[in-house]
C-alpha positions in Angstrom: 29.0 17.3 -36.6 28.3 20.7 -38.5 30.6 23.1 -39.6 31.6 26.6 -38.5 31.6 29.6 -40.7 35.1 29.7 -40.1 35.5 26.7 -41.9 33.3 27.0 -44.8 34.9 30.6 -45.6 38.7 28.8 -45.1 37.4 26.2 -47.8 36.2 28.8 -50.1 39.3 31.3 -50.0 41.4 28.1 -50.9 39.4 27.2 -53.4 39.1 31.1 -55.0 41.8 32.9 -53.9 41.8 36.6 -54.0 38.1 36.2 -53.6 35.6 38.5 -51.4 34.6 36.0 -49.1 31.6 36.6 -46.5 30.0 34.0 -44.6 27.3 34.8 -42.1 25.5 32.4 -39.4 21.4 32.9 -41.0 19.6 31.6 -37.8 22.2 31.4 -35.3 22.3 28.5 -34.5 25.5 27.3 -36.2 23.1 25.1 -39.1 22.2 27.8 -42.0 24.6 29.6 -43.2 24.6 32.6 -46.2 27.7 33.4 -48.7 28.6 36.4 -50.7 31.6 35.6 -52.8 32.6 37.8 -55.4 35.7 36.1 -57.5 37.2 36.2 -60.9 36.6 32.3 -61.5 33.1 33.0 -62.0 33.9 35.5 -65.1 31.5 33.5 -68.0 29.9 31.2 -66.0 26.1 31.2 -65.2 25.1 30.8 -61.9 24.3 27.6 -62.1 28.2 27.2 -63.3 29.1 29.1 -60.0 27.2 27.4 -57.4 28.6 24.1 -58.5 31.8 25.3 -58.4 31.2 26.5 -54.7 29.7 23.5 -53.8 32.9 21.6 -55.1 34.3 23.8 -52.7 32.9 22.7 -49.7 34.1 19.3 -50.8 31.5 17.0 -49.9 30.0 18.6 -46.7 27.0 20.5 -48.4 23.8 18.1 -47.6 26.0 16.6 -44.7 28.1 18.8 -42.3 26.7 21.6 -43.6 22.8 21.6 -43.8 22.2 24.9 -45.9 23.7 27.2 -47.6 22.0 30.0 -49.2 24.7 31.5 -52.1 25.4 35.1 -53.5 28.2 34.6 -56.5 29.6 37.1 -58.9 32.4 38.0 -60.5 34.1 41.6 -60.4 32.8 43.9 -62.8 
């Protein structure tokens, strides 16, 4: 079963709260999914440091549920 948007932007405002959070259907059909987060927890980290973090997020789902995933992180200048 896939996951909703709604879903994968609940899982990401747990996980960085106080974050700017959007998550956007790519294709429309409910399988590729884009996010823009914008949090504090990625202050000194390089992006590959950020994506992990994201994808430790999503705990587990990305490769299953959720099929892809493309990622915009940064951290408040």
């Amino acid at each position: 079963m896939a996951m909703v948007g709604s879903e994968i932007e609940r899982l990401l405002k747990q996980a960085f709260p106080g974050a700017q959070v959007i998550v956007v259907d790519l294709a429309g059909d409910g399988d590729h999914f884009g996010a823009r987060i914008m949090s504090e927890a990625f202050k000194g980290k390089s992006r590959i440091q950020q994506h992990k973090m994201v994808y430790e997020a999503l705990q587990g789902q990305m490769g299953g549920a959720l099929h892809a995933l493309a990622l915009e992180t940064s951290a408040p200048k």
